[in-house]
N, CA, C and O atoms as a GROMACS GRO file, in nm:
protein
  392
    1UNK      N    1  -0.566   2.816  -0.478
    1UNK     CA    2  -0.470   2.727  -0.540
    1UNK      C    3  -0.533   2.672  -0.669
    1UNK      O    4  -0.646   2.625  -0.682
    2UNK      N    5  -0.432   2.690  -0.766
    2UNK     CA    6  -0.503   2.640  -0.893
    2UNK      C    7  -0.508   2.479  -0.919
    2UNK      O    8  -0.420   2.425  -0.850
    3UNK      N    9  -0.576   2.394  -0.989
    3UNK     CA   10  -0.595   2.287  -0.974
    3UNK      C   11  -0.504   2.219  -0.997
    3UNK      O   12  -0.500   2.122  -0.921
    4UNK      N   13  -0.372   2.225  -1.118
    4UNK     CA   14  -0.248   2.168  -1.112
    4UNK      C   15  -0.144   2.190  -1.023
    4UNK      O   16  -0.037   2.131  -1.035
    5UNK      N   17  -0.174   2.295  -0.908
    5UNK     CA   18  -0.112   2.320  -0.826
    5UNK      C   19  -0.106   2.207  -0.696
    5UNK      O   20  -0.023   2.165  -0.616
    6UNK      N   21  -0.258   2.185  -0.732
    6UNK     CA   22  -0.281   2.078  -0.626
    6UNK      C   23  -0.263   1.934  -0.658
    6UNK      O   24  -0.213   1.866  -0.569
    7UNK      N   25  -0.287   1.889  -0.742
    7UNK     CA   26  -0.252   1.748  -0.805
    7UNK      C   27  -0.118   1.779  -0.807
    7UNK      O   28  -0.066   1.676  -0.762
    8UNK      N   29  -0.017   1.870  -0.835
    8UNK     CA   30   0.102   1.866  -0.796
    8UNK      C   31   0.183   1.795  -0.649
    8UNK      O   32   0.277   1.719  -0.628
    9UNK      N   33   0.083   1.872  -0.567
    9UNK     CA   34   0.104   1.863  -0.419
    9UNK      C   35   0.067   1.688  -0.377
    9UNK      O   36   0.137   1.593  -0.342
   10UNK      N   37  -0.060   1.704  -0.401
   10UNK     CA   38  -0.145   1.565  -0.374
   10UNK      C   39  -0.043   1.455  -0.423
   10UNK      O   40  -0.010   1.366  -0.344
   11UNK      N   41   0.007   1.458  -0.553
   11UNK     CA   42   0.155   1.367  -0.598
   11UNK      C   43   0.249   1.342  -0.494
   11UNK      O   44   0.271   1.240  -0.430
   12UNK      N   45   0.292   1.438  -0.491
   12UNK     CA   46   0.393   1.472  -0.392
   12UNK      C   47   0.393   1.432  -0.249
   12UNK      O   48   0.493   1.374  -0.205
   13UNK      N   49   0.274   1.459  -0.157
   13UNK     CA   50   0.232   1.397  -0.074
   13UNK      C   51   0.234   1.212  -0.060
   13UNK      O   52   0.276   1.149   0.037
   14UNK      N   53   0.174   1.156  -0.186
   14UNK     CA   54   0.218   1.026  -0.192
   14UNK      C   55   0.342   0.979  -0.196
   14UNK      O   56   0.392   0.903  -0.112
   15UNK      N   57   0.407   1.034  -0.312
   15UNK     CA   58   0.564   1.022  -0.328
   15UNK      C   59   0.606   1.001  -0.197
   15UNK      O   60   0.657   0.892  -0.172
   16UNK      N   61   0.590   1.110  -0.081
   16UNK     CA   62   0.639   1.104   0.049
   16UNK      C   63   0.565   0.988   0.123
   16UNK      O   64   0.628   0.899   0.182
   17UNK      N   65   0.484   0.991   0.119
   17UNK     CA   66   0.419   0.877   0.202
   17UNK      C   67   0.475   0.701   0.122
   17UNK      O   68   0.489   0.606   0.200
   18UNK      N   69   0.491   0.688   0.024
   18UNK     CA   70   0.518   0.583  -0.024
   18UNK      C   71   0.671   0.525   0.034
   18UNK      O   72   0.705   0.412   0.069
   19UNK      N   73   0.768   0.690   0.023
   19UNK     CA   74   0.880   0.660   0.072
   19UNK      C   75   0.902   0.616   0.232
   19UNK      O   76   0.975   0.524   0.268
   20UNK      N   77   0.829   0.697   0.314
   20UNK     CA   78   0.796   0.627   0.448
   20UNK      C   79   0.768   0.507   0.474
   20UNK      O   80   0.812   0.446   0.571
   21UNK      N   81   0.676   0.454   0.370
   21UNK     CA   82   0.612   0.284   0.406
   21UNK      C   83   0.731   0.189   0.357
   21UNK      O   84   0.774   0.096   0.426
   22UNK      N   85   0.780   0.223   0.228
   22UNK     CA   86   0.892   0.145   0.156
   22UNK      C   87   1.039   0.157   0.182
   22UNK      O   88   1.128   0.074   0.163
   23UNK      N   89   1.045   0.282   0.233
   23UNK     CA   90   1.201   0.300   0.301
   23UNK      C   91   1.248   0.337   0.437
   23UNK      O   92   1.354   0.313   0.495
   24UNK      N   93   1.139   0.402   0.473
   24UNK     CA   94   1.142   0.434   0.614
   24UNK      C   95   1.117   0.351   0.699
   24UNK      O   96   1.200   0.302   0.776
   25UNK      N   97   0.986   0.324   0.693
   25UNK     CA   98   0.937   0.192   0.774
   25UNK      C   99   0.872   0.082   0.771
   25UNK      O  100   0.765   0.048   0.822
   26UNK      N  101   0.981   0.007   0.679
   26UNK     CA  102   0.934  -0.143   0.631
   26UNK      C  103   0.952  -0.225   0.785
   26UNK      O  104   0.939  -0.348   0.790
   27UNK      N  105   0.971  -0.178   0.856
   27UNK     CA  106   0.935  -0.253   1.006
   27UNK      C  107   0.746  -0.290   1.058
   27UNK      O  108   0.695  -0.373   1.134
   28UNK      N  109   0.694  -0.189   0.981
   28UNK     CA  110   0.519  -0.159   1.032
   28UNK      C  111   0.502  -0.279   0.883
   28UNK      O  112   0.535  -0.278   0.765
   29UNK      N  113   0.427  -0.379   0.984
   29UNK     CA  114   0.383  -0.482   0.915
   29UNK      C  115   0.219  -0.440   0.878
   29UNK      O  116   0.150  -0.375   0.957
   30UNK      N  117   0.166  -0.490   0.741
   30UNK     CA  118   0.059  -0.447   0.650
   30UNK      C  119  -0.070  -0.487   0.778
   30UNK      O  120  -0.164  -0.420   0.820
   31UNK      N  121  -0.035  -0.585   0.802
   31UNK     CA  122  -0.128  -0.628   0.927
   31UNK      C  123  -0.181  -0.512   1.016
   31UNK      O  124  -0.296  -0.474   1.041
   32UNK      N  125  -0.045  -0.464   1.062
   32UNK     CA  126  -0.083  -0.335   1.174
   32UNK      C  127  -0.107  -0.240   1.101
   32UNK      O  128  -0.171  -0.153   1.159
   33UNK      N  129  -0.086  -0.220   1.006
   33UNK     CA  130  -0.180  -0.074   0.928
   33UNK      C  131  -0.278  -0.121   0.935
   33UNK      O  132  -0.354  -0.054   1.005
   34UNK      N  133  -0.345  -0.261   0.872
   34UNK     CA  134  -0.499  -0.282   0.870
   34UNK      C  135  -0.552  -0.290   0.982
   34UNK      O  136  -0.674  -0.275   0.987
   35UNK      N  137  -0.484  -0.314   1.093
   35UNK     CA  138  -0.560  -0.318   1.239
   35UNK      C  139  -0.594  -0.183   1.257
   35UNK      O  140  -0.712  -0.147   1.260
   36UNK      N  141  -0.489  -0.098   1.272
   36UNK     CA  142  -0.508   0.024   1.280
   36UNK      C  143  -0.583   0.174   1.228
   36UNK      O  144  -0.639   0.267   1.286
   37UNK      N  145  -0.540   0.133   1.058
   37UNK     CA  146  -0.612   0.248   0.972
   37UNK      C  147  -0.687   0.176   0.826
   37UNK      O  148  -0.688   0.220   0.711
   38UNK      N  149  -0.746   0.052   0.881
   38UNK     CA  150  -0.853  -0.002   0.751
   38UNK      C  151  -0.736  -0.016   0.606
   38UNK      O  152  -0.785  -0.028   0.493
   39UNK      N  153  -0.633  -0.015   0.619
   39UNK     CA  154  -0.535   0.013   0.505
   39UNK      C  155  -0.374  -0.006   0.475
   39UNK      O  156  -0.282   0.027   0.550
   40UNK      N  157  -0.365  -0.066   0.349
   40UNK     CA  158  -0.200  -0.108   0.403
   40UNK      C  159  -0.175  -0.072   0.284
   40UNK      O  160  -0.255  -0.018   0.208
   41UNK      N  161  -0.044  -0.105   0.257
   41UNK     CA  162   0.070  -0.145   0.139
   41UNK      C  163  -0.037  -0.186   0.004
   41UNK      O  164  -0.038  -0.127  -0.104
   42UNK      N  165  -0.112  -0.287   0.039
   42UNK     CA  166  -0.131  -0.371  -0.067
   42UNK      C  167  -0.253  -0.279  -0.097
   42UNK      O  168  -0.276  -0.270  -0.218
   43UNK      N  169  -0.347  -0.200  -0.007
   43UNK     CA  170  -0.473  -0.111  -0.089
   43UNK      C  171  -0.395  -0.018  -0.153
   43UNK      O  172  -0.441   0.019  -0.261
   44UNK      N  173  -0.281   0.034  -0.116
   44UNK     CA  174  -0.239   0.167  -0.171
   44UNK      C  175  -0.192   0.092  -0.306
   44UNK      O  176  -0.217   0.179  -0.389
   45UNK      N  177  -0.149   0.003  -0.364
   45UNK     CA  178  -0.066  -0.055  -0.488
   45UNK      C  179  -0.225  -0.078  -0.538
   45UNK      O  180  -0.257  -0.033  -0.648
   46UNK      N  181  -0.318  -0.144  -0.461
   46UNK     CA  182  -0.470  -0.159  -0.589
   46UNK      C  183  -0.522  -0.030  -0.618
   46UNK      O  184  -0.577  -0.006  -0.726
   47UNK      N  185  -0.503   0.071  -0.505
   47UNK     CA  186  -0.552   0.190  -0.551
   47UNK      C  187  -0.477   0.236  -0.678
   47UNK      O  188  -0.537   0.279  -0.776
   48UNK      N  189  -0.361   0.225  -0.672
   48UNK     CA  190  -0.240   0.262  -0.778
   48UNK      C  191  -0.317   0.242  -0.923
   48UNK      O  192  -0.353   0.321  -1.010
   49UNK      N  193  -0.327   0.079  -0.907
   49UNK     CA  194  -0.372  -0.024  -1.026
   49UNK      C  195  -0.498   0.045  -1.078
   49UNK      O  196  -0.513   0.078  -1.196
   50UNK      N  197  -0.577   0.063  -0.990
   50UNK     CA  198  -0.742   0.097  -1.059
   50UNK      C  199  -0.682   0.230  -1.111
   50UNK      O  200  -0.676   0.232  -1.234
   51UNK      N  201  -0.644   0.321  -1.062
   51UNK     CA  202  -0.615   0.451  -1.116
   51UNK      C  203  -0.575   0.424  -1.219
   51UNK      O  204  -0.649   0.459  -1.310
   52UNK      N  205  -0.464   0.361  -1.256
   52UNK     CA  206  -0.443   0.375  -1.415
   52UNK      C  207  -0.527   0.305  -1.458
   52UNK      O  208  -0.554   0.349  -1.570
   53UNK      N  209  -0.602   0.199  -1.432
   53UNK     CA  210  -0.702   0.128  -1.508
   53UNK      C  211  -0.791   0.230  -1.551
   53UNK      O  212  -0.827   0.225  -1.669
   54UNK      N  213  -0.835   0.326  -1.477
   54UNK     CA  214  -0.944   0.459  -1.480
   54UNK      C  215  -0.895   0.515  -1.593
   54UNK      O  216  -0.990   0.537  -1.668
   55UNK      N  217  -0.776   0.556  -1.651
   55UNK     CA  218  -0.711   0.616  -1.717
   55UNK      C  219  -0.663   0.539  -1.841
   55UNK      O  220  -0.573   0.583  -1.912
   56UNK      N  221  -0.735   0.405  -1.869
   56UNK     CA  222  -0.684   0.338  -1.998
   56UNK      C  223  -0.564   0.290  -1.993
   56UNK      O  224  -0.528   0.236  -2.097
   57UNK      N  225  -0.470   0.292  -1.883
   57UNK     CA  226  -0.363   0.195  -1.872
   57UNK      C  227  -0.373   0.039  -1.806
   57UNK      O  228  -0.348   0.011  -1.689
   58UNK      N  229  -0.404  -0.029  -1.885
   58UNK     CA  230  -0.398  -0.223  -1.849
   58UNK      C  231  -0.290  -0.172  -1.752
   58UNK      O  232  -0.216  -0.074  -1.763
   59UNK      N  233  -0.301  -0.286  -1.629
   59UNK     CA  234  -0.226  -0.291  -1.504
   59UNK      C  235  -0.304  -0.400  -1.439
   59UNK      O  236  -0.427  -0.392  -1.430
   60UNK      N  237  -0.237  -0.504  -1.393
   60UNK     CA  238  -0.302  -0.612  -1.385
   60UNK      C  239  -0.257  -0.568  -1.209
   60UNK      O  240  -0.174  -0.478  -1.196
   61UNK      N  241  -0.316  -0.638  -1.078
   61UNK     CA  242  -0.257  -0.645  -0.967
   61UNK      C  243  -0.130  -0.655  -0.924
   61UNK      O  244  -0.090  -0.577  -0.837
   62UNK      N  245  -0.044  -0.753  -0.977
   62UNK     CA  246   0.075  -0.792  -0.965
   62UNK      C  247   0.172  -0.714  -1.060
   62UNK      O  248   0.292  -0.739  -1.066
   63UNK      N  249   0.128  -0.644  -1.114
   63UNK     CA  250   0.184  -0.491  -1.142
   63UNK      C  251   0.165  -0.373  -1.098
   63UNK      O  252   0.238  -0.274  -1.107
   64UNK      N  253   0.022  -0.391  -1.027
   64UNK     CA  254   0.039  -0.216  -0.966
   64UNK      C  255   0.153  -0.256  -0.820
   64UNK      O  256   0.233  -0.175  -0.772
   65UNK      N  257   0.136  -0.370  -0.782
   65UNK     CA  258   0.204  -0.398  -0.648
   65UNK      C  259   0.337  -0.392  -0.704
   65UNK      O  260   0.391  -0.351  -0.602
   66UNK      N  261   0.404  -0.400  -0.762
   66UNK     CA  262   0.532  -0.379  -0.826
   66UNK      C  263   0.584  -0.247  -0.855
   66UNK      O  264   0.701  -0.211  -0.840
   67UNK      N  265   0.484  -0.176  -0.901
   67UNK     CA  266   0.514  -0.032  -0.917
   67UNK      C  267   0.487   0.040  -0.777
   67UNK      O  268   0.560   0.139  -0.764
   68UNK      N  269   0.429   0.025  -0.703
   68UNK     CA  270   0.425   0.080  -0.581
   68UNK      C  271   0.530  -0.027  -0.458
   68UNK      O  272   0.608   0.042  -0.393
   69UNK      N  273   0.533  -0.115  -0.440
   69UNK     CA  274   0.606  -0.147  -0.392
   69UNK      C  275   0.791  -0.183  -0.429
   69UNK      O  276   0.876  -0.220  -0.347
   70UNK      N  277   0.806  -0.161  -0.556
   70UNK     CA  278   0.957  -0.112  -0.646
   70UNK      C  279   1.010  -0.266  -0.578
   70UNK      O  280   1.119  -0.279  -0.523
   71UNK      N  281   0.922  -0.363  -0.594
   71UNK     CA  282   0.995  -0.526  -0.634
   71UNK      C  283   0.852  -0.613  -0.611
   71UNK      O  284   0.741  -0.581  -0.567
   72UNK      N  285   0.896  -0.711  -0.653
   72UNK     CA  286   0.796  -0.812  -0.644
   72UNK      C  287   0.720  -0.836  -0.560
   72UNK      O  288   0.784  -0.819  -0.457
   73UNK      N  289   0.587  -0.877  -0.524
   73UNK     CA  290   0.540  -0.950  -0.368
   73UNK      C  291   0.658  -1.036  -0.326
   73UNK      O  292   0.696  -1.042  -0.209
   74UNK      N  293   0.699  -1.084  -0.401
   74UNK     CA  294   0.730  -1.246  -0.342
   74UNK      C  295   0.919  -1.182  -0.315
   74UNK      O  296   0.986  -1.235  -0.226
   75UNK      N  297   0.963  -1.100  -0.377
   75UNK     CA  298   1.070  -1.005  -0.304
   75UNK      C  299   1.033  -0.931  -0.116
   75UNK      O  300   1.080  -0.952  -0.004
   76UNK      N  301   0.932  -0.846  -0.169
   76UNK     CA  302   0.874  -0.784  -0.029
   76UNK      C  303   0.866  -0.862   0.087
   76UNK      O  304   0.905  -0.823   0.198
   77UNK      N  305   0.794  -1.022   0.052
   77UNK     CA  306   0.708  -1.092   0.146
   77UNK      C  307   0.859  -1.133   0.216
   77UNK      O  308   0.868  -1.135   0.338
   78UNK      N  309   0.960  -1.160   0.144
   78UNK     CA  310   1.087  -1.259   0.186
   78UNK      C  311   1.166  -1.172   0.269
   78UNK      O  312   1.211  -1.201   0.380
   79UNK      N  313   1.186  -1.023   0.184
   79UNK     CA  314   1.263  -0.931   0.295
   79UNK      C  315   1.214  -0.849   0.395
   79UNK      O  316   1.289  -0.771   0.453
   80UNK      N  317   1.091  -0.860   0.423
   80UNK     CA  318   1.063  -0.786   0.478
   80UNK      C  319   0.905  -0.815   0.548
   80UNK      O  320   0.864  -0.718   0.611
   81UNK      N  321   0.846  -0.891   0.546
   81UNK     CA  322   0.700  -0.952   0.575
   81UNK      C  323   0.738  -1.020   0.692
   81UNK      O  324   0.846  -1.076   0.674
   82UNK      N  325   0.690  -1.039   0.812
   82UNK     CA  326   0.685  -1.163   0.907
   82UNK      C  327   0.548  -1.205   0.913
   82UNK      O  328   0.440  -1.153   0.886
   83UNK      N  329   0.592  -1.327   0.962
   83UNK     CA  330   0.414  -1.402   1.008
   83UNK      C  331   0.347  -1.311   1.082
   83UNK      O  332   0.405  -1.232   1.156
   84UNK      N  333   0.206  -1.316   1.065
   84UNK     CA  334   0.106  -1.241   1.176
   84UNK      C  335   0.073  -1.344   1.287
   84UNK      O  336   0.030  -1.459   1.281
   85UNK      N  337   0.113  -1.252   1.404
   85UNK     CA  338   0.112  -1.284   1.568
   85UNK      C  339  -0.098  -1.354   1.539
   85UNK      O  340  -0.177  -1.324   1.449
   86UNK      N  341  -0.116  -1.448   1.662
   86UNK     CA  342  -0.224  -1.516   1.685
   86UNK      C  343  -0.288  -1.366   1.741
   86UNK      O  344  -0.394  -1.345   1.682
   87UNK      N  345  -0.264  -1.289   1.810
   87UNK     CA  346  -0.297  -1.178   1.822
   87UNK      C  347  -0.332  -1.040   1.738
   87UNK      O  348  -0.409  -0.946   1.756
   88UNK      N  349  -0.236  -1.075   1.636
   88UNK     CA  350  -0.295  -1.004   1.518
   88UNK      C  351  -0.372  -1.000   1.420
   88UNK      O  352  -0.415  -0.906   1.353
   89UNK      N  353  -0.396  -1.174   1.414
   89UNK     CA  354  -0.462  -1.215   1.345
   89UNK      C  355  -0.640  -1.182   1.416
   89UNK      O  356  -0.740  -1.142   1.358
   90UNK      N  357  -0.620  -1.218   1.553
   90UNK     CA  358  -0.751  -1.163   1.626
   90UNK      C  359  -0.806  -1.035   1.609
   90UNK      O  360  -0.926  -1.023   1.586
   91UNK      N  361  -0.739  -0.948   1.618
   91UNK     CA  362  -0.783  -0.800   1.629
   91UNK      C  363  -0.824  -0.809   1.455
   91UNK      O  364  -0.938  -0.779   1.420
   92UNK      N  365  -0.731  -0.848   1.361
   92UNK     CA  366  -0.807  -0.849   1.192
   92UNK      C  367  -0.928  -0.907   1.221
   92UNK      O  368  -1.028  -0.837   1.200
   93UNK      N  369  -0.948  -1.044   1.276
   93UNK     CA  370  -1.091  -1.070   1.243
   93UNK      C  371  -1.214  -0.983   1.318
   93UNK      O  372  -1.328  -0.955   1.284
   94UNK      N  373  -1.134  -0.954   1.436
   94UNK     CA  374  -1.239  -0.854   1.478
   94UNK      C  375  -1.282  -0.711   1.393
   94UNK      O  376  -1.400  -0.708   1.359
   95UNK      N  377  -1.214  -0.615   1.361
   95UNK     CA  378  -1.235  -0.517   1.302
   95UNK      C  379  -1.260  -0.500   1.141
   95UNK      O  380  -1.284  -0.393   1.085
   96UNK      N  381  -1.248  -0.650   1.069
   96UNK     CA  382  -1.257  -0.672   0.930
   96UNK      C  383  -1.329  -0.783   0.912
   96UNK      O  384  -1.286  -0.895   0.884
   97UNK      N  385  -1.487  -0.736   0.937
   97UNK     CA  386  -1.565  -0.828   0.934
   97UNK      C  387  -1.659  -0.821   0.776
   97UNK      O  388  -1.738  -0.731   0.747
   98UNK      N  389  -1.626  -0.940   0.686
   98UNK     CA  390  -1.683  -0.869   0.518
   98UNK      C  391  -1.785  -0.963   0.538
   98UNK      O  392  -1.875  -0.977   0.455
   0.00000   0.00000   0.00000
């Protein structure tokens, strides 16, 4: 596979995965991704951010989260965020120890 073949794909792959987290299943709270796979919503929008930062595009946080999440935090948090369970909050401090 030639190399634009694959950065093609690798795109594409996100594209799909972005649409799953943002349209499919805005039910899986960022919490339980981080309990689960070290990773949520909000690394994938900083990953977003640094990438273009890598690439000479200014992108401040509260813009890559906008472009990956297609509205505001403070949109997301209202439609779609619930509080984290005393239980969820346990298992974070357990497995996300900085």
């Amino acid at each position: 596979m030639d190399a634009q073949t694959q950065l093609e794909l690798e795109a594409a792959a996100f594209r799909r995965m972005r649409q799953h987290l943002m349209q499919d299943r805005k039910d899986v709270q960022n919490i339980d991704m981080m309990n689960l796979t070290g990773f949520c919503r909000n690394c994938l929008s900083r990953w977003y951010q640094e990438a273009a930062n890598s690439h000479g595009i200014e992108m401040s946080k509260e813009e890559g989260r906008e472009a990956f999440y297609g509205m505001s935090m403070d949109d997301w948090k209202a439609n779609h965020q619930t509080e984290a369970t005393a239980d969820q909050n346990a298992q974070f401090s357990k497995t996300h120890k900085d």
